[in-house]
VEXDREN-2710 file (C-alpha; in Angstrom, 1 decimal):
% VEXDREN-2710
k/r/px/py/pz
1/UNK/-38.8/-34.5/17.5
2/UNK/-36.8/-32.5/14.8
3/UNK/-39.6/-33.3/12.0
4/UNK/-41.5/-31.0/14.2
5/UNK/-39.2/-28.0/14.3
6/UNK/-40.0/-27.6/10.2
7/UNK/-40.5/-24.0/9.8
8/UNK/-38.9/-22.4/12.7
9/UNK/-36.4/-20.1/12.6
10/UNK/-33.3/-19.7/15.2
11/UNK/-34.6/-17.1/17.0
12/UNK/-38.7/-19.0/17.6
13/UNK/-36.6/-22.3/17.9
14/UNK/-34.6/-20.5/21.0
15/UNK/-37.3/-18.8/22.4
16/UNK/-39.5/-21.8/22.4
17/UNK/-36.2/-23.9/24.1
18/UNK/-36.0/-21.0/26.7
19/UNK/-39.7/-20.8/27.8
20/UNK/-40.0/-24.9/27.9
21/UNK/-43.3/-24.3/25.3
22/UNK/-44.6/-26.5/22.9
23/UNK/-43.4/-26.8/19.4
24/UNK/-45.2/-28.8/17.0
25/UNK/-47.5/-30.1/19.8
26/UNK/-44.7/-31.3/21.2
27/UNK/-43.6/-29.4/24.6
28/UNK/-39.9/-29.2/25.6
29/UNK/-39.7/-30.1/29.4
30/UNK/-36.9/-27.5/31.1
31/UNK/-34.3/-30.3/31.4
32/UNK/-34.4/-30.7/27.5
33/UNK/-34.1/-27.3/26.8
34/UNK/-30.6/-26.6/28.9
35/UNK/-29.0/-29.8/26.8
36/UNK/-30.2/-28.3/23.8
37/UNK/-28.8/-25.2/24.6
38/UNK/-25.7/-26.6/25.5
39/UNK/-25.8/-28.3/21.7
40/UNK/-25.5/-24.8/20.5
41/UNK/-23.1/-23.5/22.7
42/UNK/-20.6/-27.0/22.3
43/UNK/-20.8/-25.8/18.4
44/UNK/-20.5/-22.4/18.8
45/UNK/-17.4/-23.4/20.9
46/UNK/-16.0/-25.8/18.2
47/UNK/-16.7/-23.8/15.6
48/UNK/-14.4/-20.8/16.6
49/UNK/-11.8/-23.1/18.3
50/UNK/-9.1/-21.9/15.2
51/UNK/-9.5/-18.6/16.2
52/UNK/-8.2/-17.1/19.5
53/UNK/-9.9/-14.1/19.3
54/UNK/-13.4/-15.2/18.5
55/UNK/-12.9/-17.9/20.9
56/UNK/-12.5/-15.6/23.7
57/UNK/-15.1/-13.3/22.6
58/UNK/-17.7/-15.8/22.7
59/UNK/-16.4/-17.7/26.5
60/UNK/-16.6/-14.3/27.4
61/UNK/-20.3/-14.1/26.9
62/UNK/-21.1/-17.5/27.6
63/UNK/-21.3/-18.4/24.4
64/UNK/-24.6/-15.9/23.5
65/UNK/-25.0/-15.6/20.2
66/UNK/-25.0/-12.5/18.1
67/UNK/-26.1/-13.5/14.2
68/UNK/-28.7/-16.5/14.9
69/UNK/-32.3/-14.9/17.0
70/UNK/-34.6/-12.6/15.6
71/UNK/-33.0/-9.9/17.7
72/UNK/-29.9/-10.5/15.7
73/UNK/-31.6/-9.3/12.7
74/UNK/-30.6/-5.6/12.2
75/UNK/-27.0/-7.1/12.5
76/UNK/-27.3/-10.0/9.7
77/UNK/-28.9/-7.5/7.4
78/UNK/-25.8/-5.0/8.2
79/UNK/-23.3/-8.0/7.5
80/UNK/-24.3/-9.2/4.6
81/UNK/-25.2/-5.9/3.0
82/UNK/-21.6/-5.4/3.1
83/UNK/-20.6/-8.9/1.8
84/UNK/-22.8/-7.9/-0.9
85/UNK/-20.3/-4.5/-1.4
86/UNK/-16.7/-6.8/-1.3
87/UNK/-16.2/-6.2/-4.8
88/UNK/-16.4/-2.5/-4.9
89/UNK/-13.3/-2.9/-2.0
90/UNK/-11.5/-5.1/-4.3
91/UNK/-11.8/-8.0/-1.6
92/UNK/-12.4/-11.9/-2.7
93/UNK/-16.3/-11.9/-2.6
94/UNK/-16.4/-15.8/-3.3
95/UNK/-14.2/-16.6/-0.3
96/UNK/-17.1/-15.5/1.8
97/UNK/-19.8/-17.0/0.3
98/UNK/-22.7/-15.1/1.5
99/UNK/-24.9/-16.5/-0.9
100/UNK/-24.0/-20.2/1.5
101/UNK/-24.4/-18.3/4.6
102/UNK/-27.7/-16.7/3.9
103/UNK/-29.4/-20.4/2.6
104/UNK/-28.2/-22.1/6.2
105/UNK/-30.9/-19.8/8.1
106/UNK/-33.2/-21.0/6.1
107/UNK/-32.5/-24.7/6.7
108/UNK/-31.4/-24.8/10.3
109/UNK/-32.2/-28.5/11.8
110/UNK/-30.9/-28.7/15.1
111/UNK/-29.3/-26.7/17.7
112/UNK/-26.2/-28.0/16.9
113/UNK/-26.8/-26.4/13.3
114/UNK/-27.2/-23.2/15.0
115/UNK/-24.3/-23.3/16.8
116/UNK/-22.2/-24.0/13.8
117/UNK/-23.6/-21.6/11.9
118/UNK/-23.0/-19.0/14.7
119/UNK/-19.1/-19.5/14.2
120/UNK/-19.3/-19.4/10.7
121/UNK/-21.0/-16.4/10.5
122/UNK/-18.2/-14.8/12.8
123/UNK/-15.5/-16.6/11.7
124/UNK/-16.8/-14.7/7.9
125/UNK/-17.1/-11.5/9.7
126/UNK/-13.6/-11.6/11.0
127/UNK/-12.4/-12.4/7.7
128/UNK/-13.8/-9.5/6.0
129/UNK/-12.9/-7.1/8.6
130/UNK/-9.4/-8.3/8.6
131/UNK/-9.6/-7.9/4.9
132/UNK/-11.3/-4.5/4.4
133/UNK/-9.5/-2.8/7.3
134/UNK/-5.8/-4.0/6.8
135/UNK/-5.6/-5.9/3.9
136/UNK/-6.0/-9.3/2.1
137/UNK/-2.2/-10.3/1.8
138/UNK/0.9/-10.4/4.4
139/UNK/3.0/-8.0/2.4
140/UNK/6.2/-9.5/3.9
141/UNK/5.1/-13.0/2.5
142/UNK/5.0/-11.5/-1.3
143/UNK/8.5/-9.6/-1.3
144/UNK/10.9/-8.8/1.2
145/UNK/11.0/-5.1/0.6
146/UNK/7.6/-4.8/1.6
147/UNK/8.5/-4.3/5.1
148/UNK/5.5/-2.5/6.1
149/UNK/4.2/-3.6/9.8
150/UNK/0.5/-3.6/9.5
151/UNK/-1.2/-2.2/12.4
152/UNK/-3.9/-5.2/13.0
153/UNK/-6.8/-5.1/15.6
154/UNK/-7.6/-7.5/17.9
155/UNK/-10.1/-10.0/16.5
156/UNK/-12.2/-10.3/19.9
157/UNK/-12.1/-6.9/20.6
158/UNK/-13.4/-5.5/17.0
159/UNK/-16.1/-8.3/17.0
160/UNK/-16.8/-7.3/20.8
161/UNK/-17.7/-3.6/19.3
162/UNK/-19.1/-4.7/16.5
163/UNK/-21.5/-6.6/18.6
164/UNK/-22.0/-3.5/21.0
165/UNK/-22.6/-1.1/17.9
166/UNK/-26.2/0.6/18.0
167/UNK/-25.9/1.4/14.2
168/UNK/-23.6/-2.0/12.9
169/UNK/-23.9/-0.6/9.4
170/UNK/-22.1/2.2/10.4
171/UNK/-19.5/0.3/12.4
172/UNK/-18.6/-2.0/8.8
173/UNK/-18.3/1.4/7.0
174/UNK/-15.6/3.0/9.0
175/UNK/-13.8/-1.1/9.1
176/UNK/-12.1/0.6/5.9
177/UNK/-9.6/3.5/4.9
178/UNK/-11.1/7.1/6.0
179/UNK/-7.9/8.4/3.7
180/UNK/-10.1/9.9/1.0
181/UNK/-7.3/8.5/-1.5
182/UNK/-9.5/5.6/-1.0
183/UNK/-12.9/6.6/-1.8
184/UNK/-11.5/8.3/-4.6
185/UNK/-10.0/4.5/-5.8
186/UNK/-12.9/2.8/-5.0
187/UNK/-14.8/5.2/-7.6
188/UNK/-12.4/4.7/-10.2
189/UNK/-12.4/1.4/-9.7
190/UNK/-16.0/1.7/-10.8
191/UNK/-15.7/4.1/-13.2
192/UNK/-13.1/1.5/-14.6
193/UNK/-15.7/-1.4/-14.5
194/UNK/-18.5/0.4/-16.1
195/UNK/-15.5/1.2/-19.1
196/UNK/-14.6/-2.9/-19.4
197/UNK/-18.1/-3.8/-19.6
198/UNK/-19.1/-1.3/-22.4
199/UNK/-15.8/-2.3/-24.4
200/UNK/-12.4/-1.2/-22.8
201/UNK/-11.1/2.0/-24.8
202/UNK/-11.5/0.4/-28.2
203/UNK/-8.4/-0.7/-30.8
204/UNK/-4.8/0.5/-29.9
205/UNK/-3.0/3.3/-31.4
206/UNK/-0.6/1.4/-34.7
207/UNK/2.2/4.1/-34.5
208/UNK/5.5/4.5/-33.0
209/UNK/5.7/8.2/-33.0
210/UNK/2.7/10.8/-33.9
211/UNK/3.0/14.9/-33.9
212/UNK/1.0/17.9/-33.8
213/UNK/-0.1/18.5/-37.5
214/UNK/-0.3/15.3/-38.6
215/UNK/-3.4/13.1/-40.0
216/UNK/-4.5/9.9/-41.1
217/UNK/-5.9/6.5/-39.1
218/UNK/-2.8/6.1/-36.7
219/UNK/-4.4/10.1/-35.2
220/UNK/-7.9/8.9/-35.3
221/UNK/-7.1/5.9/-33.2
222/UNK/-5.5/8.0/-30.9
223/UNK/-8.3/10.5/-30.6
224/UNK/-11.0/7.9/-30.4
225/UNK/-8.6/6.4/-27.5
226/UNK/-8.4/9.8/-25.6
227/UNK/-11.8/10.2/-25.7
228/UNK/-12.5/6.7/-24.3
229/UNK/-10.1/7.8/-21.8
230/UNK/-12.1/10.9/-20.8
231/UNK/-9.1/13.3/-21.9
232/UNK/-11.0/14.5/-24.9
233/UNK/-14.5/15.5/-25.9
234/UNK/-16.1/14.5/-28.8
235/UNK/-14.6/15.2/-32.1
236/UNK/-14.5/13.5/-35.6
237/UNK/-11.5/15.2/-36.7
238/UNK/-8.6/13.1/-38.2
239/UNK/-5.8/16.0/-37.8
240/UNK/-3.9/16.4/-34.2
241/UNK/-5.1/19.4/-33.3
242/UNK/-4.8/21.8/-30.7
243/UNK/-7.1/19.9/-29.0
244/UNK/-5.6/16.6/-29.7
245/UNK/-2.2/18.1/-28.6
246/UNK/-3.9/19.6/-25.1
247/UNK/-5.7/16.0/-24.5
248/UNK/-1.7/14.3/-24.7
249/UNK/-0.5/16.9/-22.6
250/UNK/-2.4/16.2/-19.9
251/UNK/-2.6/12.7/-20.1
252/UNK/1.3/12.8/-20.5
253/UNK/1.1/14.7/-16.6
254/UNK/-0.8/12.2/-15.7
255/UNK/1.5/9.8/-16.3
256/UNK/4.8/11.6/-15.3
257/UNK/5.5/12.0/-18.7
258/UNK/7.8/14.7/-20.3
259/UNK/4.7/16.9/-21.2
260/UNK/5.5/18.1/-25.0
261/UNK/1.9/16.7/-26.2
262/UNK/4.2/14.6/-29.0
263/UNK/2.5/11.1/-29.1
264/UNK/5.9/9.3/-29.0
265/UNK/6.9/5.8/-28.0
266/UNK/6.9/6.0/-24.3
267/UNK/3.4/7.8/-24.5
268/UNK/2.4/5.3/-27.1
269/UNK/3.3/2.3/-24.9
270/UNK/1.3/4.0/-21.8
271/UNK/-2.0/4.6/-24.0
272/UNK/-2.1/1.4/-25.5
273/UNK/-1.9/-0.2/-21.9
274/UNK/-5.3/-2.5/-21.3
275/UNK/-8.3/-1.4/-18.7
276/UNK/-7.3/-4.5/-17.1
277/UNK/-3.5/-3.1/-16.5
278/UNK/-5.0/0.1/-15.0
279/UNK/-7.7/-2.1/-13.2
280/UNK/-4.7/-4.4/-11.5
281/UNK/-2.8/-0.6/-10.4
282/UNK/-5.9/0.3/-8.5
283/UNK/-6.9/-3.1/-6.7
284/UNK/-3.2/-3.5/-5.8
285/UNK/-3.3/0.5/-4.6
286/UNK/-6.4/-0.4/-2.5
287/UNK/-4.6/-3.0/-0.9
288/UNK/-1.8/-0.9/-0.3
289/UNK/-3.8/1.6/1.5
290/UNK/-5.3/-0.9/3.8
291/UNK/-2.2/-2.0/5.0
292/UNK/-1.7/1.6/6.0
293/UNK/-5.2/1.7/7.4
294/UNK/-4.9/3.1/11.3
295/UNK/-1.5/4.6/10.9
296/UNK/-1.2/8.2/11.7
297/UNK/0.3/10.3/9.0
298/UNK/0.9/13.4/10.7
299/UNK/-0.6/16.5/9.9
300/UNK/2.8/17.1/8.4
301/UNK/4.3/14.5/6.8
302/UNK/7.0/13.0/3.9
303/UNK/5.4/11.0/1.4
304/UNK/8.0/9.5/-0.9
305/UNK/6.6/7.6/-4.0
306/UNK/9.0/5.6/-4.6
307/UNK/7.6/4.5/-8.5
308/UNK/6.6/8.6/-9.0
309/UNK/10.5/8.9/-8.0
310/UNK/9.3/11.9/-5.8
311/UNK/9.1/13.2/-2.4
312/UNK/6.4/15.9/-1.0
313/UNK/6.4/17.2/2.5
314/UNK/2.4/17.3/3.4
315/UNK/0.7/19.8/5.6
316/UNK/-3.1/19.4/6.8
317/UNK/-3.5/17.1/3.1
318/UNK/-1.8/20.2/0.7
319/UNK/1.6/19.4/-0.7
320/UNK/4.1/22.3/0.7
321/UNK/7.2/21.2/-0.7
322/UNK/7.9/18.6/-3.7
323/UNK/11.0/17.1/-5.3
324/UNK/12.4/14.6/-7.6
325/UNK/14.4/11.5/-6.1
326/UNK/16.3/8.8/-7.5
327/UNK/15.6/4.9/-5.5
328/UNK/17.3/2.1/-5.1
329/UNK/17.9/0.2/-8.4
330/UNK/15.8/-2.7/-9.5
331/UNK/18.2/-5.4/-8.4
332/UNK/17.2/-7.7/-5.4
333/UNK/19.3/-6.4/-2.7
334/UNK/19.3/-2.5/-3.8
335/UNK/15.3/-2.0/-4.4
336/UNK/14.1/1.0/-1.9
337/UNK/12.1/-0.7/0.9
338/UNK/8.5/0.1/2.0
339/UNK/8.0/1.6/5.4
340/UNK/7.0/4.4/7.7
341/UNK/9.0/6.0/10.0
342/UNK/10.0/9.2/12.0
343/UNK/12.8/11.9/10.9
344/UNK/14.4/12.9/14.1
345/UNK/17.5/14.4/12.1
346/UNK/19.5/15.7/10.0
347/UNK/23.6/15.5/9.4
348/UNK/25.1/18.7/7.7
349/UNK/28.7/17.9/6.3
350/UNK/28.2/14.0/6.7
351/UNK/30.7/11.8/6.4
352/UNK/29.8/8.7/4.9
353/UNK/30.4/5.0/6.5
354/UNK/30.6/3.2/3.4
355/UNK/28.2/-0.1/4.7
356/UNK/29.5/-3.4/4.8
357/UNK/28.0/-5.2/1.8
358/UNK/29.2/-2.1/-0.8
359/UNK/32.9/-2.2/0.9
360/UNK/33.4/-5.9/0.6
361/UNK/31.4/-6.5/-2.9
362/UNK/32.5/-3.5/-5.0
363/UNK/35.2/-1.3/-3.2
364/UNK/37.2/-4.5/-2.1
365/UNK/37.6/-6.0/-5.8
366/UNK/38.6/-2.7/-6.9
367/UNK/41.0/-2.2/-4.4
368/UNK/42.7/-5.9/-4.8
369/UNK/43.6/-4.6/-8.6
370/UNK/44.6/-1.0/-7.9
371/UNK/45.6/-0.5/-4.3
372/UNK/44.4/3.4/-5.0
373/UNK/41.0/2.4/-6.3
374/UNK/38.7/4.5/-4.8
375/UNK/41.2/7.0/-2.6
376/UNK/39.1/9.5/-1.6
377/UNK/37.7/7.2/0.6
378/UNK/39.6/6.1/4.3
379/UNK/40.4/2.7/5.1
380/UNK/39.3/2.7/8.8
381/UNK/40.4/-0.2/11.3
382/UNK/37.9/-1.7/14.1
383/UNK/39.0/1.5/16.5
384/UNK/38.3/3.9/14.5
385/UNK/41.9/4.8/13.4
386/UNK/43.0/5.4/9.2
387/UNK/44.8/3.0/7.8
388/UNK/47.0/3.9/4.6
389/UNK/46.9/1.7/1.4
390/UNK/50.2/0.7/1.3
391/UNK/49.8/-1.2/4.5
392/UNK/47.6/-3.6/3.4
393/UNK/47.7/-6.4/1.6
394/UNK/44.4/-6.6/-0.2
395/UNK/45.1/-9.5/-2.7
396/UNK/45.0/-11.4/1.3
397/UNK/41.9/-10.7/2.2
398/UNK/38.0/-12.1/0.9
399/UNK/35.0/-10.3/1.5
400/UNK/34.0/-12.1/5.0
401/UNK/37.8/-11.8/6.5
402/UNK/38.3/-8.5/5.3
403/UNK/38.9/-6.7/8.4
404/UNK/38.4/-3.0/7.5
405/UNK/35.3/0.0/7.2
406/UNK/35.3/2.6/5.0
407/UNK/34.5/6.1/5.5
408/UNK/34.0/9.0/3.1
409/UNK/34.8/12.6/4.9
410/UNK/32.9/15.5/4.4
411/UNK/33.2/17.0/1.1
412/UNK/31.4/18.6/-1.9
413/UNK/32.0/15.0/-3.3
414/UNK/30.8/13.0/-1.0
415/UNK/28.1/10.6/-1.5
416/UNK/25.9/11.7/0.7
417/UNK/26.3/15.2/-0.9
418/UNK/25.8/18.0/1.6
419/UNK/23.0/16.7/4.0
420/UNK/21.5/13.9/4.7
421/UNK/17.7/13.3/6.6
422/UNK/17.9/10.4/9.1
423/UNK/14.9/8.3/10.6
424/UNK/16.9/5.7/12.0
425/UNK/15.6/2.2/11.0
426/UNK/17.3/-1.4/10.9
427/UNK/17.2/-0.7/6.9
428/UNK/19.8/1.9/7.3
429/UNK/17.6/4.0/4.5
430/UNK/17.7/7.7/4.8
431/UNK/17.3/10.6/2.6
432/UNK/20.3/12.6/1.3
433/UNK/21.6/14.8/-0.7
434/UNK/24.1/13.5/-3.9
435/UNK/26.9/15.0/-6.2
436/UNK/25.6/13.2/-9.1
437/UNK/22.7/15.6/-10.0
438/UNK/22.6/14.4/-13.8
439/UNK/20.3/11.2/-12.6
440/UNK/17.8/14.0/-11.7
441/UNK/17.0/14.6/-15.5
442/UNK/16.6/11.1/-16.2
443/UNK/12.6/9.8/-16.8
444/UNK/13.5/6.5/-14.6
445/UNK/15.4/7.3/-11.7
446/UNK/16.3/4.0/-9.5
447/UNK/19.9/4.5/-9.2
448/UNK/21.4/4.3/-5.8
449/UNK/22.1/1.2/-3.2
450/UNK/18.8/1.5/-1.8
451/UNK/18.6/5.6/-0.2
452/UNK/17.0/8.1/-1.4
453/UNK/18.9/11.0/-3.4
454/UNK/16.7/14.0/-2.5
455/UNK/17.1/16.5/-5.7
456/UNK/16.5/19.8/-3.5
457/UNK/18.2/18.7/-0.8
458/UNK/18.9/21.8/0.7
459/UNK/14.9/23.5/0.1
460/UNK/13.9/20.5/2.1
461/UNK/16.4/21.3/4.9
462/UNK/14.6/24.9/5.2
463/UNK/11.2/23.1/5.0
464/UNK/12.0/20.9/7.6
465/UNK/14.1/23.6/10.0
466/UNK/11.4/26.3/9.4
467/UNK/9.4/25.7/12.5
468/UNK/12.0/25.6/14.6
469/UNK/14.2/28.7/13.4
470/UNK/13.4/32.0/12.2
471/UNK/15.5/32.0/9.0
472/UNK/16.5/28.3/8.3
473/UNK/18.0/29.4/5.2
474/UNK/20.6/31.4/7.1
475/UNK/21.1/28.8/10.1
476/UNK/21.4/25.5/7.6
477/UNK/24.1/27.8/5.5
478/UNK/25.4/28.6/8.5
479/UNK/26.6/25.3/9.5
480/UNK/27.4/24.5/6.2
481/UNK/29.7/27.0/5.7
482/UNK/31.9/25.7/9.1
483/UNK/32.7/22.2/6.7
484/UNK/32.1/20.5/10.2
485/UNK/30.0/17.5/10.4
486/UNK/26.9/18.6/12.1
487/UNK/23.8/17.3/13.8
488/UNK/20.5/19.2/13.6
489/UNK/18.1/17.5/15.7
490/UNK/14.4/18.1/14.6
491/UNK/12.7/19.5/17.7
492/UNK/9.0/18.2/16.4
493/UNK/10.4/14.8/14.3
494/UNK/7.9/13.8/11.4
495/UNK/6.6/11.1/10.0
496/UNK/8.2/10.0/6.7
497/UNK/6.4/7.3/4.2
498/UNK/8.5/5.4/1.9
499/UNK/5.2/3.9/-0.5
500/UNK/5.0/2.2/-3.8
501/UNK/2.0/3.7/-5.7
502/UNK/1.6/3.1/-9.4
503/UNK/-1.9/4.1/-9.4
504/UNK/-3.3/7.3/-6.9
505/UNK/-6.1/9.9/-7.5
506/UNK/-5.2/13.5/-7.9
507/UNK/-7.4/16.0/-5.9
508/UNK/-9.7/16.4/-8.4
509/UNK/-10.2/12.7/-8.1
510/UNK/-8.0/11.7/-11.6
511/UNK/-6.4/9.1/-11.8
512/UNK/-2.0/8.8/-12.4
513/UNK/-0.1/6.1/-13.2
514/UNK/3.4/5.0/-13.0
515/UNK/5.3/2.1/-14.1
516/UNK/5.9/-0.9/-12.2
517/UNK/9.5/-0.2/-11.5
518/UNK/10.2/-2.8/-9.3
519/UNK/7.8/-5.8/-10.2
520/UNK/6.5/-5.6/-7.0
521/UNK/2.4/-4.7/-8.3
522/UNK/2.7/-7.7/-10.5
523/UNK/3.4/-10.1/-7.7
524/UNK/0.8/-8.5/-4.8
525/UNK/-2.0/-8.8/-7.9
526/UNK/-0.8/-12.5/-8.1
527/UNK/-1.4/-13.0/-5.1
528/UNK/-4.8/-10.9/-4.7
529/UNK/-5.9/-13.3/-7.9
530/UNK/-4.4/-16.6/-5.6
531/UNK/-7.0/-15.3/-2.7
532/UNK/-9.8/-14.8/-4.9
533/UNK/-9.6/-11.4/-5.5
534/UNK/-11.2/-11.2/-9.4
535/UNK/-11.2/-8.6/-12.3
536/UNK/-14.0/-7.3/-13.7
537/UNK/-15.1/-9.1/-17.0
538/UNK/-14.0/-7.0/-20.0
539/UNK/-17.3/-6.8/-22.8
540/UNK/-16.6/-8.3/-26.1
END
């Protein structure tokens, strides 16, 4: 009976199974037709079993389907347009396999083929709009300070509107970011991948150190690279120029580079970097933004950068306020974690509750050699009371039975400086201000336990306070001047951002970099290349 079904298509084969006609000369009594219709819906059933979501959409339609009748055909066209567009997201196109997909229609057999096919289709569709909306990866899989909690739709409700959708092209368009950081990445990621396939940015610069004024190959390799860049216009000339010094400038900004348009080592190391380095910074940043995809920002906001060691309070999408910081150090337990949050507060004149880990793993090996190690800071006991040195035998004690706090009182010393910027979060990160202002002036700034020192610590206090007093300045001196530790409770909190960009597009749409301070690119790329996520082929 199947040899007779040659040539039809789902949707005739359906029809034809609905109406009881003939196919083939052959005509399909009622009875036949419900069995073969519940062939399709058994696989349908089967076929989405692994998947909770799609499983309930379908039992909640009795198993209609939405990819496999001619009425379908709007929406297949929709679907695999955008399968045909995974690259330009930076998504594995391969683990989809459209190219599969779209041969099955062509070759379906039975109604049990149908059915199967059905599932795949969705069970596709939900893969790629679980990848273009919120990501590829689990974040907290790759490193545990990427803490981020990815705010993931329901599979049967997405598919259930994407099913509904009058225009479904439409509907997979706005599946990823609206931020326009990422249209802007998805163009350079282009941009990028026209530049690989025509030959990268040509040989690398052979110098360690190159200044205005000079000549000779080392200056010509570096123009010809600037230009390949886009930093430079054409030019033949083999002296570093004006021009020349302008085009290192810049690229030196764009880099957060000391800007002195000298071609030295670091600036060097940072223009002889590969496309296919820059090419990783913007998948990964891609992927980063997904993960963010359908959180609110805020119209006012903190965005801290935690590899541009900078923080920027945001209003309406126009920086207002921006400051250098100094992160968490590289090692495994000190590295700044990647969240969001909300500031409800800040502490003027805070005392500082040394944390557990710091008092038992640094102050308590100090303390066992020199009682006095560290005496600016109180030895507290469990009810709150200070203990002095000379009662204690530290030599007694190891760093799990040690049975004492710390705590640092207000001061112009204190860590915590002058202020510190709470969102409370089981990290116990914050923002705060520091007496150690040299590590401002310092290129790489990842420094502290894992906080943020804020290097305008007091501007941002008057940034934050101004919409809730009519001279901040005034009231945050104010309370300063008493020495008293003080809580100032933000009457509006806002949303803070702790990120990890090393690639992002200025407004003008250029691209920055920054280094990979803490590894953590290199290991989300890994794992983009482990799911099938692929770089463009560099030309030879």
């Amino acid at each position: 009976m199947w040899g007779a079904m040659r040539g039809f298509g789902g949707a005739a084969l359906l029809a034809a199974l609905m109406a009881g006609t003939a196919i083939g000369g052959t005509v399909m009594p009622t009875d036949a037709s419900a069995q073969m219709i519940d062939g399709f819906s058994q696989a349908v059933a089967e076929g989405v079993a692994g998947n909770e979501g799609l499983a309930a959409f379908y039992a909640a339609r009795s198993y209609a389907p939405i990819w496999t009748t001619g009425a379908d055909a709007d929406r297949r066209a929709a679907f695999f347009a955008a399968l045909d567009g995974a690259g330009a997201h930076g998504l594995p196109v391969d683990h989809y396999d459209a190219a599969g997909l779209r041969a099955r229609f062509a070759s379906i057999r039975s109604e049990r083929e149908r059915g199967l096919l059905e599932a795949d289709m969705s069970r596709t569709w939900a893969d790629y709009a679980h990848d273009v909306s919120n990501g590829v990866l689990e974040p907290k899989k790759i490193d545990p300070g990427l803490v981020r909690e990815i705010p993931r739709r329901d599979t049967a409700e997405l598919i259930a509107g994407f099913a509904a959708a009058e225009v479904p092209a439409r509907f997979l368009r706005d599946l990823a970011p609206g931020a326009p950081q990422y249209a802007q990445l998805m163009r350079a990621r282009l941009d990028l991948a026209a530049q690989m396939a025509a030959g990268g940015w040509g040989a690398t610069v052979p110098a360690k150190v190159l200044r205005p004024g000079e000549s000779g190959a080392a200056v010509i390799a570096l123009r010809d690279r600037l230009q390949a860049m886009g930093y430079l216009g054409r030019s033949a000339s083999p002296r570093y120029d004006a021009s020349l010094q302008k085009a290192v400038q810049q690229y030196q900004l764009d880099l957060g580079l000391k800007s002195d348009g000298v071609a030295g080592e670091a600036t060097l190391a940072e223009i002889n970097r590969s496309p296919e380095e820059r090419m990783r910074s913007i998948l990964v940043a891609m992927e980063r933004l997904r993960w963010m995809n359908g959180i609110d920002l805020g119209a006012r906001h903190i965005w801290v950068n935690i590899t541009d060691f900078s923080a920027r309070i945001v209003d309406h999408g126009k920086t207002t306020f921006e400051t250098v910081t100094v992160v968490g150090q590289n090692q495994t337990d000190r590295r700044t974690p990647e969240f969001s949050d909300e500031m409800e507060m800040m502490v003027i004149n805070p005392s500082w509750s040394v944390p557990r880990s710091i008092t038992v793993k640094e102050y308590l090996p100090m303390m066992q050699r020199n009682p006095n190690a560290a005496a600016h800071i109180n030895l507290v006991d469990s009810r709150g009371r200070t203990v002095p040195r000379s009662a204690v035998n530290f030599a007694a004690y190891t760093d799990k039975t040690f049975p004492f706090a710390m705590k640092q009182p207000p001061s112009d010393g204190n860590a915590l400086g002058l202020v510190k910027f709470l969102f409370p979060n089981k990290y116990n990160i914050y923002l705060h201000d520091t007496p150690s202002k040299s590590l401002f002036s310092k290129d790489v700034r990842a420094f502290s336990h894992g906080c943020v020192r804020v290097g305008k610590p007091f501007e941002l206090a008057y940034a934050l306070l101004a919409p809730q007093a009519a001279d901040p300045e005034a009231y945050f001196q104010r309370i300063l001047a008493s020495g008293q530790e003080t809580t100032v409770r933000l009457e509006t909190p806002v949303p803070v951002h702790l990120v990890y960009f090393t690639a992002w597009p200025t407004a003008s749409g250029r691209m920055e970099y920054r280094a990979d301070v803490y590894g953590r690119d290199a290991a989300l790329f890994a794992a983009l290349e482990k799911a099938g996520v692929e770089l463009p082929v560099l030309s030879n």
